[in-house]
N, C-alpha and C positions, 0 to 999 in steps of 0.2 A: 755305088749310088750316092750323091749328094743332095741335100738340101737345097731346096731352090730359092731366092730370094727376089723379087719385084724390087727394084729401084727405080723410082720415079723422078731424076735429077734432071732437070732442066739444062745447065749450061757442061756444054761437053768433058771441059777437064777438071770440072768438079767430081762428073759423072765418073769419068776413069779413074780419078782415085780411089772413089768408092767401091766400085765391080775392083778393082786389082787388089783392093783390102780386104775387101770380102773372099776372094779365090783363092788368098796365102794359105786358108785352114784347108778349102776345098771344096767352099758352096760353091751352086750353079748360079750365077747373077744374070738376071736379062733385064735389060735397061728400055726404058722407054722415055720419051721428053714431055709428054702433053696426059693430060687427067685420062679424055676419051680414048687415048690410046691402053692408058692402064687399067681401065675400066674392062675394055676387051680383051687383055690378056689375064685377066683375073679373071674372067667367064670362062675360059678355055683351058688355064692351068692350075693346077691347083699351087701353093705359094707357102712356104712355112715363115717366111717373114717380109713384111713391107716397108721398106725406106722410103721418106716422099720428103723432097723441098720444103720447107715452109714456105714459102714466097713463090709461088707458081705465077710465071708468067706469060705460059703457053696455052690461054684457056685456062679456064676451073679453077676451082678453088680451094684449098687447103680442103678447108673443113670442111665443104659439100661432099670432096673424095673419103676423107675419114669416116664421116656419118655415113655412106654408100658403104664403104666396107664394113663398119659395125652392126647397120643393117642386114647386111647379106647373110646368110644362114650358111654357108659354106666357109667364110673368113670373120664371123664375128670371133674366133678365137685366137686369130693371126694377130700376132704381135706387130703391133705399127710403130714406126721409129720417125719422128719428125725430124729433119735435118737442114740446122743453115750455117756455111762456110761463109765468112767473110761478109759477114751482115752490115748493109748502110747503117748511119746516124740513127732514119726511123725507126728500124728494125731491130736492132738492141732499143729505144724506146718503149717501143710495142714490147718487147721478148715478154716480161712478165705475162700481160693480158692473156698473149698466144699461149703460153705457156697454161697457164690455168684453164683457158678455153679450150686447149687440145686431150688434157687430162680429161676435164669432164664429159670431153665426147667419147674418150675412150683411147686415147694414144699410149702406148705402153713406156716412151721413151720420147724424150727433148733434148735434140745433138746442137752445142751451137760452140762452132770454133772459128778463132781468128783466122788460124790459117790452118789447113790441114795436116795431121799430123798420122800416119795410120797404126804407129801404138799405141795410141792415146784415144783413137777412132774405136779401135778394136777392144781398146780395156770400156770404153765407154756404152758399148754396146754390147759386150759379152753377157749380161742378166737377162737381156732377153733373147738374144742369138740363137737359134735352133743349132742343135749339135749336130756337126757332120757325120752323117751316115756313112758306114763303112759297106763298101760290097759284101754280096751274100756268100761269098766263098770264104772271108775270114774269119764267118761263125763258126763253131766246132759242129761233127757233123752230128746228127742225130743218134740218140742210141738203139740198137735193136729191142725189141718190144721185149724179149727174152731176158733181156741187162735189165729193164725198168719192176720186173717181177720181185726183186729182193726189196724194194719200197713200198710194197701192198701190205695193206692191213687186214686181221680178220675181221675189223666191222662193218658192216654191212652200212651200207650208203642209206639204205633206208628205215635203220631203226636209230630213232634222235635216242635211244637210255644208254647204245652204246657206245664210247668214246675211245675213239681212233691216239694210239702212244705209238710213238717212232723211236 
């Protein structure tokens, strides 16, 4: 089992670099291009981290989609990751404002690189990166109820004067 992650990137071969840097550890990436498209796969899936363009320009709006998910009561705790590769003249202008105006909405992370780089993608985003989950088989197996006996105590659960020593 891995980690799923929502990436919201706009322009295609920005998008593959993202999904291909995100999948070297072993999340599940599902890419979408437009707001109302991620809106509905955020209803339907649950998400342990959201990547979104700053500069959407397929429909919607940065910050409408942020405030929408900090809103939601199923992903106000999902880590949101703002991101822009190769940003125009305005857009490094802007970055500050976007930048403090995305914090105060609630964005957990502001990616902005010249050109992309996915070690430096990867070191940039690991703080908030959900850890990849490993399959259930390489947990150790449980132990029989029989093995777990030699860690019982004589005090009773229900008297608080006696105190439980290991």
């Amino acid at each position: 089992m891995c980690s799923r992650i929502l990436a919201l990137i706009e322009v295609d071969e920005r998008a593959h670099q993202v999904i291909e840097s995100l999948k070297l550890p072993g999340h599940k990436v599902i890419a979408c291009s437009n707001y109302k498209e991620a809106i509905r796969l955020i209803q339907n899936i649950r998400f342990a981290m959201i990547i979104s363009d700053v500069h959407l320009e397929n429909g919607g709006n940065v910050f409408d989609f942020l405030r929408w998910v900090k809103r939601n009561a199923s992903t106000i705790d999902t880590p949101f990751v703002l991101y822009s590769c190769k940003p125009t003249s305005t857009a490094k202008y802007l970055e500050d404002s976007i930048r403090c105006s995305a914090r105060l909405l609630g964005a957990s992370k502001y990616i902005v690189m010249d050109s992309f780089d996915t070690d430096e993608f990867r070191r940039q985003i690991a703080p908030v990166c959900p850890p990849v989950l490993v399959a259930s088989s390489a947990y150790p197996k449980k132990r029989p109820l029989r093995e777990l006996h030699k860690y019982r105590t004589r005090t009773s659960a229900c008297d608080p004067h006696q105190h439980a020593t290991l």
